[in-house]
MIVO-470344 format. One record per residue: residue in one letter; y, x negated, z of N, C-alpha, C in turn. Coordinates in steps of 0.1 Angstrom, whole numbers, plus 5000, padded with zeros to 4 digits. Layout:
# MIVO-470344
aYXZYXZYXZ;...
//
This chain:
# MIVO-470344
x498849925000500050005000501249915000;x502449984990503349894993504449945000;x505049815005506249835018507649825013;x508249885016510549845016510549805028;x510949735034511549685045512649615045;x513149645057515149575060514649495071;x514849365071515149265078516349215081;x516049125088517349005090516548855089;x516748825079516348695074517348585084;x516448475094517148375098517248315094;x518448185089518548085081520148055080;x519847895084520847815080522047875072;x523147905074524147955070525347885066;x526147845055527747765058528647925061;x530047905063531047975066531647985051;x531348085049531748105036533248155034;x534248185042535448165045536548265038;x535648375035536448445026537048475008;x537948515004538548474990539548414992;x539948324982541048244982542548364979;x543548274983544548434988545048414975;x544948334957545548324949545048314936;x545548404932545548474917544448344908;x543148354903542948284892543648284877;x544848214878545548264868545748074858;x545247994860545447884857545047914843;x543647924838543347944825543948014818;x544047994801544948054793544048094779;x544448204773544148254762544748144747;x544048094743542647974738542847894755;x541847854760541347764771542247664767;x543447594773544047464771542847344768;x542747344785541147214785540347244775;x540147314765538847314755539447324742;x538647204735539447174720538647304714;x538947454711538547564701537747504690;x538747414684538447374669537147304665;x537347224679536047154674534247204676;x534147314679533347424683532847474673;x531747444662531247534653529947534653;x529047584641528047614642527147564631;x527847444625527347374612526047294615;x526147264622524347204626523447304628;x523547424625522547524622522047584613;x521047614607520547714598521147834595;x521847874581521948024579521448134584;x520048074589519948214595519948234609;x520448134618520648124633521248264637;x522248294629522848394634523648414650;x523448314654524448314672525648334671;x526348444681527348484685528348344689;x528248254690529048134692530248174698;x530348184712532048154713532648314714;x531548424711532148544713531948564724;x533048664731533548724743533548644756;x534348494750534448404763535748454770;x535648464783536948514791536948384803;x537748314800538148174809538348224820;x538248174833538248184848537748314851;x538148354862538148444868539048574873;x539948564868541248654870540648764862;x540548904868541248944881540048924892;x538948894892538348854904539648714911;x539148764924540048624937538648564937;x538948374934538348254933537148294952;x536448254950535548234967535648104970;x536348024972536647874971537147844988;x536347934998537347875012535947815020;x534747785015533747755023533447645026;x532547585035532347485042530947425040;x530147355046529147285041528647295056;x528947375065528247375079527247445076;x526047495085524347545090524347585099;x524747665103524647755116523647845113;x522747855120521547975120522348075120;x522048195112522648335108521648445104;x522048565109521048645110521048695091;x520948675086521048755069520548915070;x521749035062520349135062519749105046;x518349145050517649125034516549275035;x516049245023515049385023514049335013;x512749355018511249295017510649395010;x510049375000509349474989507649374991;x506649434997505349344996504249484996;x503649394988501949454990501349384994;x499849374990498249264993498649124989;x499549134974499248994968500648964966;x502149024967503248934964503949004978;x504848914982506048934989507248904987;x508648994982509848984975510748994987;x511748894991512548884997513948884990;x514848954991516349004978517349044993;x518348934987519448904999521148994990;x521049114996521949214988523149114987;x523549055001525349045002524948884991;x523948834983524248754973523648784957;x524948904960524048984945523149004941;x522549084953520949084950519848974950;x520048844954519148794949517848774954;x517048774944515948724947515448594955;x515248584968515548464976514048404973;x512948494974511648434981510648514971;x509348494966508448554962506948434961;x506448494972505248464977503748514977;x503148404968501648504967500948474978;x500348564982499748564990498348564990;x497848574979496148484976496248334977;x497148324965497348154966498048064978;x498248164988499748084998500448004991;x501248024982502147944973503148044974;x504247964974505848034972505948004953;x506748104949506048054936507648024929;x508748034936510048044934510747884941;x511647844936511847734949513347854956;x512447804970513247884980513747784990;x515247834986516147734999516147745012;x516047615020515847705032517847685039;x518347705027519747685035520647805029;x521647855033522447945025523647855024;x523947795011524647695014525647674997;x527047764996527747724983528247654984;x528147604966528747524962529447564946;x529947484939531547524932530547494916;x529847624914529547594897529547754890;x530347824900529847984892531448014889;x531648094885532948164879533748164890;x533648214897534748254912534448114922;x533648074914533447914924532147894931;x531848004942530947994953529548034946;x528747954949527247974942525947934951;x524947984952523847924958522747894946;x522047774952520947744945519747794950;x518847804937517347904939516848024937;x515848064941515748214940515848244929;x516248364920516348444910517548534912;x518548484908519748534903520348584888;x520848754891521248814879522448784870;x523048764859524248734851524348814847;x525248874849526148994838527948974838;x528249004826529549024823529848894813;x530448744817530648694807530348544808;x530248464804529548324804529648244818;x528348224821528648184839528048264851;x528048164855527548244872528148364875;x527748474873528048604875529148634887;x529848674888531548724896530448754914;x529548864908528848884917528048784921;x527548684921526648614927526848624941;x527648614948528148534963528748684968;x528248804964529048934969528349004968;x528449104983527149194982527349334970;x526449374965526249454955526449624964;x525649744957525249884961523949814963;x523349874975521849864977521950004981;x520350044973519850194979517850204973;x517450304979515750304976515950424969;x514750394962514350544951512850514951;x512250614942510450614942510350594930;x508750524925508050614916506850784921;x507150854907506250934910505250954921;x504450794916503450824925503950754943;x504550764946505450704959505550574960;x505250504950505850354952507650284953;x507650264968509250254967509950134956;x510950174953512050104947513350054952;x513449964948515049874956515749924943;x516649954947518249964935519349884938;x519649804934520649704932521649794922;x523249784922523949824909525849764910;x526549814907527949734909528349784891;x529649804895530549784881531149684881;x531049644870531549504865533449464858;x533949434867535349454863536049424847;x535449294842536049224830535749354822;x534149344822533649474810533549584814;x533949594825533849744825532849824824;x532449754828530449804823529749824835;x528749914837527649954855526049864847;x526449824858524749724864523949814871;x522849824868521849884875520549824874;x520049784887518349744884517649804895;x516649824887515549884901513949814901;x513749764914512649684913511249734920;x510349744916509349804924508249724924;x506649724934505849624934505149764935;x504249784929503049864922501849824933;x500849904943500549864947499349804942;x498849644951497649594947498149504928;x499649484929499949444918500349284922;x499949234912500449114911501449034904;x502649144895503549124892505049214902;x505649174901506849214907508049244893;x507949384895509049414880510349504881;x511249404873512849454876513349524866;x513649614867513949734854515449734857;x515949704845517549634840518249804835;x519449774834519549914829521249874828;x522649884815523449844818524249924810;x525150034814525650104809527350094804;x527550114792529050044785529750234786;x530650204795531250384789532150374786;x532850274779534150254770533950274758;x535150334751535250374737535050284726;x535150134731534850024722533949954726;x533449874715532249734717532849684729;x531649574738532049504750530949384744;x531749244747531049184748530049144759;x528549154757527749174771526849054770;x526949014780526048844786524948874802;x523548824793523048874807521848784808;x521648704820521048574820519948554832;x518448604835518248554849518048454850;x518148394862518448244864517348264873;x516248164870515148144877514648014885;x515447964896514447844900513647824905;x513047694900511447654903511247564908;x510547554922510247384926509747284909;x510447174915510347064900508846984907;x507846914899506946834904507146774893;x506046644893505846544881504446654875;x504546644861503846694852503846824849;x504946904852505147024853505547064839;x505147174835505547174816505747344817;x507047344809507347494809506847494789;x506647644796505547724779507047824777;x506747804761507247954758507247954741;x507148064740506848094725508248084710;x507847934712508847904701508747724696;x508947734686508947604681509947484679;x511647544685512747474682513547504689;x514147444697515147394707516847434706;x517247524708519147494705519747394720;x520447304718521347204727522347214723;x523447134731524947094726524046934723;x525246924717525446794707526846754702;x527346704714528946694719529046854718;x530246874709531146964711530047114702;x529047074693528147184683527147194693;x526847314687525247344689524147304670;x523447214684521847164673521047214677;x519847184666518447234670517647124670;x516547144675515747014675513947074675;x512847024675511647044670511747034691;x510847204694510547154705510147074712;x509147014711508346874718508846744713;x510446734705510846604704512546644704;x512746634716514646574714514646444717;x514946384706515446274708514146144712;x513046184707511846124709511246154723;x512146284725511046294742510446454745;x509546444747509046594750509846714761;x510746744759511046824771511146924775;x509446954770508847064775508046994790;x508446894796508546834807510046824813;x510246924823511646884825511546754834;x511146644836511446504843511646444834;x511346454821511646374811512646334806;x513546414811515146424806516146374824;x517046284813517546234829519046284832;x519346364822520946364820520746564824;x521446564829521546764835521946824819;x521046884814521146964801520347104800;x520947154792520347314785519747314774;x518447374774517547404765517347564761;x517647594748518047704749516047734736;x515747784740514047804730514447914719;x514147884705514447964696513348034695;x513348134703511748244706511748294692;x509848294685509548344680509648504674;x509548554666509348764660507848764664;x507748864667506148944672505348804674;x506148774688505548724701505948784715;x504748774723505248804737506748744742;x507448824751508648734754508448684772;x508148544768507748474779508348334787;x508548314796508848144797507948144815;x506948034807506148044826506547814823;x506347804834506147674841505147614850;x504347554843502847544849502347364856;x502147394863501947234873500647164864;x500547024871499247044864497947064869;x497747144878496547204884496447304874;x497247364868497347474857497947614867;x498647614875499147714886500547734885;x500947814882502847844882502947964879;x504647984872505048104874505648164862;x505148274858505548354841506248454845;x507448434838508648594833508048654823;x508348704821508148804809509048914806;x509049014794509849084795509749164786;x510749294780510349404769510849324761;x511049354750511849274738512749214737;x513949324743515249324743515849194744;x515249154758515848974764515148884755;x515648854739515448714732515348614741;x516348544749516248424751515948364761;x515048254758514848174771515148054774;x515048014782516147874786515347754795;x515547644796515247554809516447464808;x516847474823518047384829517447254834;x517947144834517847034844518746964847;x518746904863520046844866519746694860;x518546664858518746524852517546434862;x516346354859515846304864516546114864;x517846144875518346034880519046014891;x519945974895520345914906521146004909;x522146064904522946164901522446294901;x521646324888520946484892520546484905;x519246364908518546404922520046434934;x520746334935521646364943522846544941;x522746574930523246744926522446774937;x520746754931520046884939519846884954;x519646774960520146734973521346784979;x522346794972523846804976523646974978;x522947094967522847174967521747254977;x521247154987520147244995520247155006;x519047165014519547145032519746945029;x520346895038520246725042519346685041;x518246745045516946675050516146715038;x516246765031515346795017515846735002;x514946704997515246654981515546774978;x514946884978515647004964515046984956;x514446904949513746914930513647024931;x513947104920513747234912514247214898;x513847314887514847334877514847474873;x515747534864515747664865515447714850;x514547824851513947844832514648034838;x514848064826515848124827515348264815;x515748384813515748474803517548514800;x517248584787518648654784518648724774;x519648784765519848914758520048814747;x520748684744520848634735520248474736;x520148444722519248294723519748184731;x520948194732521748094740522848134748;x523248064760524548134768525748074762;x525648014746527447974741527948124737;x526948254742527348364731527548474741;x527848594734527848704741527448814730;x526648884732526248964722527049124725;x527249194707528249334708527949424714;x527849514722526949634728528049744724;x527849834715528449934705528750004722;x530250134719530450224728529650314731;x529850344743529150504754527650474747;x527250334756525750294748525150264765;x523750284766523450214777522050134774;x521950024776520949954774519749904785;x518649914780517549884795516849794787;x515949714801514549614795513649634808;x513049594805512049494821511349354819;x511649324829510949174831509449204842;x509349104843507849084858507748944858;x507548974870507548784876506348774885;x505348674883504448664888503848524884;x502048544887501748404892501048354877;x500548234874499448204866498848124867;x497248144865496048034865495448024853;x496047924845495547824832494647724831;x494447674821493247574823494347434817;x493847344826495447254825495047184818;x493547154813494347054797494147104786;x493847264787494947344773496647304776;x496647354787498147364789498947244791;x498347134790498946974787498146924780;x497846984770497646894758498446964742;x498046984732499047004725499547124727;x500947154725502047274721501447354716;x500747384704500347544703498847554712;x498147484714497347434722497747564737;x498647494739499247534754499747684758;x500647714741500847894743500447944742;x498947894731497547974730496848044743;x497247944750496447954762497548044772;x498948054773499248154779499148264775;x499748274763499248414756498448454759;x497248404761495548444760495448534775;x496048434783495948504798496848644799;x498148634791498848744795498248844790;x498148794777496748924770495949054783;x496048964792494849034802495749114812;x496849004815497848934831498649104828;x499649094819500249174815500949184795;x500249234792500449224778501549314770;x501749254763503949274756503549484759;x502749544748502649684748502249764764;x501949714775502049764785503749734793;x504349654790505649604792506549704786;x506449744774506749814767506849984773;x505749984776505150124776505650154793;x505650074800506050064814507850074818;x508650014803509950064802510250184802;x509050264791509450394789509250514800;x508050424804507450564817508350584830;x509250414830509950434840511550494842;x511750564829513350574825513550674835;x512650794837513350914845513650874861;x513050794862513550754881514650684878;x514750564869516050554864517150614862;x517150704860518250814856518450904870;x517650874878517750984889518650894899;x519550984908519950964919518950904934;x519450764937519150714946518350854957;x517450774967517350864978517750804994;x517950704992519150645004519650545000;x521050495005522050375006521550315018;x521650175013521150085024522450035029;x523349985019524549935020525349905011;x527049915010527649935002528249764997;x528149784981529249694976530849754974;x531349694963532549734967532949854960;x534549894962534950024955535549994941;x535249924931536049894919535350044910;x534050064910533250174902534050304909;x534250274920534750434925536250494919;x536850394919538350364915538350414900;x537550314892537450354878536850494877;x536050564882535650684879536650724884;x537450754890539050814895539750794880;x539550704878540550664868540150764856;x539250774851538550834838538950974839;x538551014856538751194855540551204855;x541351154854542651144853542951114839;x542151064832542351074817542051144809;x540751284821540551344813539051294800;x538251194803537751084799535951244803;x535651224794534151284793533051284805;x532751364814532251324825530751294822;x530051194828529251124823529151004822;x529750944820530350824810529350714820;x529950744832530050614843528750604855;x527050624844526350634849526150794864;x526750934858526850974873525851024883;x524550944880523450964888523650834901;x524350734897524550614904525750694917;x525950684932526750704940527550534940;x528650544936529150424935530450454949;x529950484956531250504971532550514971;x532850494982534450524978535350434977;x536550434978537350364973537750264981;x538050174986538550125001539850035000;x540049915003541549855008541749784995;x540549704992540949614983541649714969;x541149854969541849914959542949994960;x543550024973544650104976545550094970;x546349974964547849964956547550004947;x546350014942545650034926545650244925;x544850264938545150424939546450484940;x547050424944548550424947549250484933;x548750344923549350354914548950464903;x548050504903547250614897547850754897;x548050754913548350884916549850914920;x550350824922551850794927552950744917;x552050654905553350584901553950474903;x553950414916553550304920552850244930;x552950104932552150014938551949984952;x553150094957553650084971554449974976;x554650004991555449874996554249765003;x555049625000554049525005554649445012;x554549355024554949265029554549115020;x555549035019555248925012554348825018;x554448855034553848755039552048745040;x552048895036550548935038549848895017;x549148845020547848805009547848885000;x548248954989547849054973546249064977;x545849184979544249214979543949204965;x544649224955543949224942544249244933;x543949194923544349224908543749304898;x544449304886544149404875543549344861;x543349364854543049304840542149404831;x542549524830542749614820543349674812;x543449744802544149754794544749894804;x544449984807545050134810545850074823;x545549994835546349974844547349864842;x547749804830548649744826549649814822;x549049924812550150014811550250084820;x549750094832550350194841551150074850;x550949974852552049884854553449844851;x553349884834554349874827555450024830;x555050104830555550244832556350244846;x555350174859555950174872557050094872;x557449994866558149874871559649994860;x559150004853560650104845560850224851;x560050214859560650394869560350354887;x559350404889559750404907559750284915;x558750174904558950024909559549924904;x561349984901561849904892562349794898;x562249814912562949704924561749684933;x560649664932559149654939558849514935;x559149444939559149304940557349244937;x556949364943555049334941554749374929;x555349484922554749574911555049464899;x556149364897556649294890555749144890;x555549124906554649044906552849034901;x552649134901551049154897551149184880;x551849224872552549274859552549084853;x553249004862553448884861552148814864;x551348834870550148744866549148774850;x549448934848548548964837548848854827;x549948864824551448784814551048644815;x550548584824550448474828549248424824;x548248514828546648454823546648484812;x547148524801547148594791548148454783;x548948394792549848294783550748304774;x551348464781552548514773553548444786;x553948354780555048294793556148334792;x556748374786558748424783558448544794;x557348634790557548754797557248744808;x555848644810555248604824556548504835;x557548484829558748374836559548494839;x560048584833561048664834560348774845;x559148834847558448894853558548844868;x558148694869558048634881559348634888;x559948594878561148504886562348684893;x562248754885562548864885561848934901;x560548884904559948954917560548844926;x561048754926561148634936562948694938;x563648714929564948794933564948914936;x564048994940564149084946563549094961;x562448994962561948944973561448824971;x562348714978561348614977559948614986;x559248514980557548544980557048414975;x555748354983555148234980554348274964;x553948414964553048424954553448444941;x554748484937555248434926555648334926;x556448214933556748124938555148014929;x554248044934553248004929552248014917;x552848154913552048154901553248074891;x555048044894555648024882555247854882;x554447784892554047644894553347664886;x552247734883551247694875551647764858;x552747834861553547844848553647724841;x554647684851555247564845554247414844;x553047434847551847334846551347354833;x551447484830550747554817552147504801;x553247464807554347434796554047354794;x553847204803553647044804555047004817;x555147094823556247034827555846984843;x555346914844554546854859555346864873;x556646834866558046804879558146934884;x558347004881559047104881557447214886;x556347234886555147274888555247224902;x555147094908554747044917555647084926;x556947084921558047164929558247274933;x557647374924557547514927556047534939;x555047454935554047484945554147424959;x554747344958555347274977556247364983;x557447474973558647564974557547694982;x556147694973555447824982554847794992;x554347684995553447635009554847625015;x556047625016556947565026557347735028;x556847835021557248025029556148025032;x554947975029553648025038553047905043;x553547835055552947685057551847715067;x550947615067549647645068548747705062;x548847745047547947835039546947725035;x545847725035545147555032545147595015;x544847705008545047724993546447644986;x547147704996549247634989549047524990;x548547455004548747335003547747264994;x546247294988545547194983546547214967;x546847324965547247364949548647264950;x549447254961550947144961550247024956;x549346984967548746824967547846804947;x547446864946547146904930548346884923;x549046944919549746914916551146804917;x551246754928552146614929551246524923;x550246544929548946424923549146434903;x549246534900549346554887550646534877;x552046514890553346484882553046294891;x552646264891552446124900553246104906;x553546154917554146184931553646134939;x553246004939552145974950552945954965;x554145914964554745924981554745994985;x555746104976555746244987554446314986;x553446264977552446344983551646304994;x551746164995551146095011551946145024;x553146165017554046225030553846395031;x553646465022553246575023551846645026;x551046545030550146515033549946475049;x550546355052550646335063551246395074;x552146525070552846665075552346765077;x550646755071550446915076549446915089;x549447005090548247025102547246955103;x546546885112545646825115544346895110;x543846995110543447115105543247085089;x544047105083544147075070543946925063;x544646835067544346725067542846665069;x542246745072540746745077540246795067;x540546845056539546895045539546825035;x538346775032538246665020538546685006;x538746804999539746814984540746714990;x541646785003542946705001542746555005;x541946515009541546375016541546284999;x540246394996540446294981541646284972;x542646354972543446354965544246254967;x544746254979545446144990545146024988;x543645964988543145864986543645794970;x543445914964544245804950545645804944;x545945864957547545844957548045714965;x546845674973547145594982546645474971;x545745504969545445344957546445304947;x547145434941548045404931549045364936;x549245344951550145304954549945134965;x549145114958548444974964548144954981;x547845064986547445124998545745125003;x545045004998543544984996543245005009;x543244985018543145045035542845185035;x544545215035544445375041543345455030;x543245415017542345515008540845485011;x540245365021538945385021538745415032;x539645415043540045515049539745665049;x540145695038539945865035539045875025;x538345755026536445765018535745775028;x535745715035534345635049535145645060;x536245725063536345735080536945605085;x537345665096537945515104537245445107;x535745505111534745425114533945315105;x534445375093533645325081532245355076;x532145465077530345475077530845625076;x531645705075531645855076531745915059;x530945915052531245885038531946035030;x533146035024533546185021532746295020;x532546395021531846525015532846605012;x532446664996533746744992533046934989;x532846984997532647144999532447174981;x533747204975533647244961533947184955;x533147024953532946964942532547014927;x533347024918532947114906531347034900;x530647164894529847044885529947034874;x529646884877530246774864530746684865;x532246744879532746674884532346514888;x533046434884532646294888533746214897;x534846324902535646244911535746184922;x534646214927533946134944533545994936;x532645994925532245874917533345794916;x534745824906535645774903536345694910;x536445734925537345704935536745584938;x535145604941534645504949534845354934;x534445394925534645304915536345234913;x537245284914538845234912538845184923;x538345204935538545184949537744994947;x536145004944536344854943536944764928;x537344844924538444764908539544704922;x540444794926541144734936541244594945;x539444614947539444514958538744414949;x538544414938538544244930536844324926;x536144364930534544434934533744454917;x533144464910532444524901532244644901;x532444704894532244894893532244914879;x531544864871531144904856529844944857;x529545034845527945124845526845044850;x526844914853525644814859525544864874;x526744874876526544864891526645054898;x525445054907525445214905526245254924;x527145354922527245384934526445414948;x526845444960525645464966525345634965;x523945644970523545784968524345924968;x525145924978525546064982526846074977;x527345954967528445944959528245944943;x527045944943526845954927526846104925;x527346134916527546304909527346294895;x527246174888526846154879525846174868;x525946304859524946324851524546284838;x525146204833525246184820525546044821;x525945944830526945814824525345734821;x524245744824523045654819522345684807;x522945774795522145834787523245884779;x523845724769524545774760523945844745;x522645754748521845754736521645944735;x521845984744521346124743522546254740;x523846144741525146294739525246324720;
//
C-alpha cells in the first residue's frame, strides 16, 4: 500500500536570509555582456532545426535576486512529504520547489539520486540561490528555475483506484503560464511518475523551457545510455555536434572523462524510447524516461579536475566530496532554446524514475551494444506505449480539483486571475480546477492598482515588495502616474525600473530622477547608478550607488552594489575607506572582503589584501557565499596576489584546493 506523508526532514541548514531588497534591473534588452552576433547556428545541419536564442529573458526582473545567504549548517527541522511503498521511497521538499530530495529503493538499499545531506545555496540559478541534487523542475526561461529556492502550492489528490498523489503547481511570472505536476507511486511499483501538465492562457505564443535536472552520485566507470547517436555542445560562442562516443577523441558517455564542466546535449533518435539512465559498472543505476513530448536529454559535468572537484565540494557538506553529475530531460534538444507553445494551449507528458539492473558488459562495451540492452529491459521495466497510455488514463485526476492544501506558495496566480476577471478575459483560462490562494503582501500595491488606480502610499525607507514586467500592468502603470499617481513618487519609481531593464534609458532617467524629486529614495537613487553603469559612465554610477547606501546605511545589498561599483570606476581609496566605515557586521562579508582586497593590491597594499584572503591569522582562507559559477575571482586574486609578491602564478602552478573555481583553464584543447 502506498503512503503520503508530511514530515519534518532534519538537516543541515544555511540562513537563507531572505530577498535581496533590489530590483534585478542590471541586465538589458540585447544582454550587454553577451556578443548576440556571434551566436549562430552554422556548425549544424539543415535539418537541426533548434530554437537557438529564442525566448531568452536576461536576469531576473521582476522576480527580487535571493542573494542574502550564508554558508552556515544549523540543524533545521525541513517540512517535506514522503510518497513510499514496498520498493521506492520519495522525499519532495515543497519550500525548494518541490524538489525531489531523496529516492530510495528499498530492495536494493541504494539511494539511487545523489542526496545532499546539507541544505546549502549557492549563486548559479536565475535569482541566484540554488541547491545541488535531487531532481529539480525548470520552467519558464533559460536557467535554474525562479522557483527553485521557493516554496510552491502543495496539495493531495487520488487515483481512482486510491493511490494518493502529491500536487506541486505555481504560476509563473515572466510567461505567464501555471505549472502543475502530480506525482504518484502505484502501489508495489517500482517507478515513481510525475505527470507535467503546463498551461499558456495568454492570447499569444510563449516561449516555454522545461528541463528536469537530475543528479546522480558520480563513480569511476559510470556510463550514461540514451538513445541517440550525436552530441550538441558549445564550441566557443556556436553550437556543434559531434559523434556520441567521440568529442574530441574521448568517449563521454563516461562523465569522468571530461575534465572541463560542460553540456551534453544528445540528439535523441524518431521512434525510440525517450530515455537517459546512468549505469555503474555492476550494471545498477538510474532510468528517466518519458511520453514523447520531452525530446531532450542532457549530461552535465563539473569537470574531472581540481576545480570541478572543488565546485562540487563547495556545493555540498565540508566533509564530503560531492561527485555527482546531473543527466537531465526537456521539451527541447538543447537548453540554448525555448520552444513556441501556441495560445490558450495546455500541454502535458510523464516521466518515471526508477532503478535498473543491466548486464555490465553489454552496457560497457560498444554504444549500440549498450542501448540495445537498455531498451531490452525497458521493454519489460516500463515500455514507451504504457507511458503513453498511462498519460492518457491519468488526465481526469488532472483536471480535477485538489482534495487538500498542504501548503501555500505565493499569490502571483491569485492576482492574475483578479486580473483576467477585470478584463473581462474568458473564464477558464487559468487552469480553474487549480485553488491558487489568495492574494497577500507581496501583491498589495499591485491590487491596489487594479482596483484603485494607483499604487498607494509607501514609505521610502521600507524595501519595494515587488515588481511588475507585464505588458497589462505597465499600462496600468502608465495610466496611474498621469492621473492619481501623478506625484506618487513610488508609482514613477516602479514605471522606472520597467524602462530600465528594458534599456529605454531617456525614459527610464526622466522616470527615476522624476520619483527622487518628489521623494527622495535610496531606490531610485540606485537604480539611476546602475543606469548610469549601463551608459559607460562608471563615475557617476559609483556615485549615485554610495548617494543610496548613505539614505539607507547599513543595507548590506547598497553597500556591496557601492563597493562594486567604485571597484569598477577604480576608486580604489575611497573604496578602502568606504569600506573601512561600515559596520563591523558588514565588513565581515566576504563579496566585500574580496572586492577590498583588490583595491588594496592595486593600490600596492600586499599586506592588508592577504589579509582579507587568509585572516589575520593567516590560515583563515576567504569563502565567498555567492560565488557565481564560472566565476574565477577567488582564483584571480589569489594569483595577482602572488604576481605582487615577486611568486609564480602562471597555468603551471595550480592554486590551493578550496581556491581553485577553475573549470576550464587545463583544457584548451577542448574550447
Amino acid at each position: 500500500m502506498t503512503k503520503l506523508t508530511e514530515i519534518k526532514l532534519k538537516i543541515g541548514c544555511a540562513n537563507f536570509g531572505g530577498q535581496s531588497p533590489l530590483p534585478d534591473v542590471r541586465p538589458t534588452f540585447p544582454d550587454p555582456e553577451r556578443d548576440w552576433s556571434d551566436r549562430n547556428v552554422s556548425l549544424l545541419d539543415e535539418d537541426d532545426g533548434l530554437f537557438t536564442d529564442y525566448g531568452d529573458h536576461p536576469g531576473a526582473f521582476p522576480y527580487r535576486l535571493q542573494d542574502l545567504y550564508d554558508r552556515s549548517s544549523q540543524k533545521k527541522a525541513i517540512d517535506a512529504v514522503v510518497l513510499e511503498n514496498s520498493r521506492l521511497k520519495a522525499i519532495f521538499i515543497p519550500s525548494l520547489g518541490g524538489k525531489l530530495w531523496s529516492l530510495f529503493d528499498k530492495r536494493a538499499k541504494r539511494e539511487l539520486l545523489y542526496r545532499n545531506s546539507i541544505i546549502r545555496p549557492c549563486n548559479l540559478a536565475i535569482r541566484n540561490a540554488w541547491t545541488a541534487g535531487g531532481v529539480e523542475w525548470n520552467f519558464g526561461f533559460r536557467g535554474h528555475s525562479p522557483q527553485t529556492c521557493s516554496p510552491v502550492h502543495t496539495a493531495t489528490t487520488s487515483l481512482p483506484d486510491g493511490t494518493p498523489v502529491l500536487r506541486f503547481y505555481w504560476f509563473e511570472r515572466v510567461r505567464c503560464c501555471v505549472v502543475q505536476m502530480d506525482i504518484f507511486l502505484p502501489d508495489r511499483s517500482e517507478r515513481l511518475y510525475v505527470r507535467t501538465r503546463i498551461t499558456n492562457p495568454n492570447a499569444e505564443v510563449v516561449p516555454v523551457y522545461w528541463w528536469s535536472n537530475i543528479a546522480v552520485p558520480q563513480n569511476e566507470g559510470d556510463r550514461v545510455i540514451v538513445p541517440a547517436d550525436d552530441v550538441y555542445t558549445s564550441k566557443g560562442p556556436d553550437v556543434a555536434k559531434y559523434p556520441i562516443s567521440d568529442f574530441r577523441g574521448l568517449d563521454m558517455t563516461y562523465p569522468l572523462n571530461c575534465i572541463i564542466a560542460k553540456d551534453f546535449f544528445w540528439k535523441t533518435l524518431e521512434n525510440k524510447p525517450r530515455y537517459i539512465a546512468q549505469i555503474g559498472r555492476d550494471g545498477y543505476g538510474l532510468v528517466e524516461t518519458s511520453s514523447s513530448r520531452l525530446l531532450g536529454r542532457k549530461l552535465f559535468v563539473w569537470g574531472n579536475s581540481n576545480g570541478g572537484r572543488n565546485w562540487m565540494n563547495y556545493l555540498t557538506a565540508d566533509n564530503e566530496p560531492g561527485n555527482y553529475d546531473e543527466i537531465q530531460c526537456g521539451l527541447a534538444h538543447t537548453q540554448y532554446e525555448c520552444i513556441p507553445m501556441p495560445p490558450h494551449t495546455v500541454w502535458e507528458w510523464l516521466e518515471s524514475y526508477g532503478s535498473i539492473t543491466a548486464d555490465p558488459e553489454k552496457i560497457h562495451a560498444s554504444w549500440d551494444g549498450a542501448r540495445a540492452e537498455v531498451e531490452r529491459l525497458l521493454s519489460k521495466i516500463i515500455p514507451q506505449s504504457r507511458i503513453e497510455s498511462l498519460l492518457e488514463s491519468t488526465r481526469p485526476m488532472a483536471k480535477s480539483p485538489a482534495e487538500r492544501i498542504i501548503s501555500r506558495g505565493d499569490g502571483w496566480g491569485a492576482l492574475e486571475l483578479l486580473r483576467l476577471e477585470k478584463a473581462g478575459a474568458a473564464k477558464g483560462l487559468m487552469a480553474p480546477h487549480l485553488d491558487l490562494g489568495p492574494v497577500t503582501g507581496e501583491q498589495s500595491a499591485w491590487l491596489s492598482l487594479l482596483n484603485e488606480g494607483t499604487v498607494g502610499d509607501h514609505d521610502p525607507a521600507d524595501v519595494p515588495a515587488s515588481y511588475m514586467y507585464q505588458t497589462p500592468w505597465t499600462l496600468m502603470l502608465e495610466k496611474a502616474i498621469n492621473g492619481r499617481d501623478s506625484s506618487n513618487w513610488y508609482a514613477h519609481y516602479l514605471l522606472g525600473t520597467v524602462r530600465l531593464y528594458e534599456g529605454r534609458i531617456l525614459e527610464a532617467r526622466r522616470l527615476l530622477d522624476w520619483s527622487n524629486m518628489l521623494t527622495p529614495n535610496p531606490w531610485s537613487t540606485y537604480c539611476l547608478a546602475i543606469l548610469y553603469e549601463k551608459t559607460g559612465d562608471s563615475e557617476k554610477a559609483a556615485e549615485y550607488a554610495v548617494s543610496a547606501y548613505r539614505m539607507l546605511p547599513g543595507d548590506a545589498s547598497l553597500a556591496t552594489e557601492s563597493i562594486r561599483l567604485l571597484r569598477r570606476a577604480k576608486k580604489n581609496e575611497q573604496l578602502v575607506s568606504f569600506y573601512l566605515a561600515l559596520p563591523l557586521s558588514l565588513r565581515r562579508r566576504s563579496r566585500l572582503k574580496l572586492y577590498c582586497a583588490f583595491a588594496e593590491l592595486d593600490l600596492g597594499h600586499i599586506e592588508a589584501a592577504e589579509t582579507l584572503l587568509y585572516g589575520s591569522d593567516g590560515k583563515s582562507t576567504l569563502v565567498v557565499p555567492d560565488i557565481r559559477e564560472g566565476e574565477e575571482t577567488v582564483t584571480k586574486l589569489w594569483c595577482l596576489l602572488r604576481e605582487k609578491k615577486g611568486l609564480p602564478a602562471d597555468s603551471t602552478v595550480d592554486p590551493p584546493q578550496e581556491l581553485d573555481f577553475r573549470v576550464s583553464a587545463r583544457s584548451s584543447e577542448l574550447d
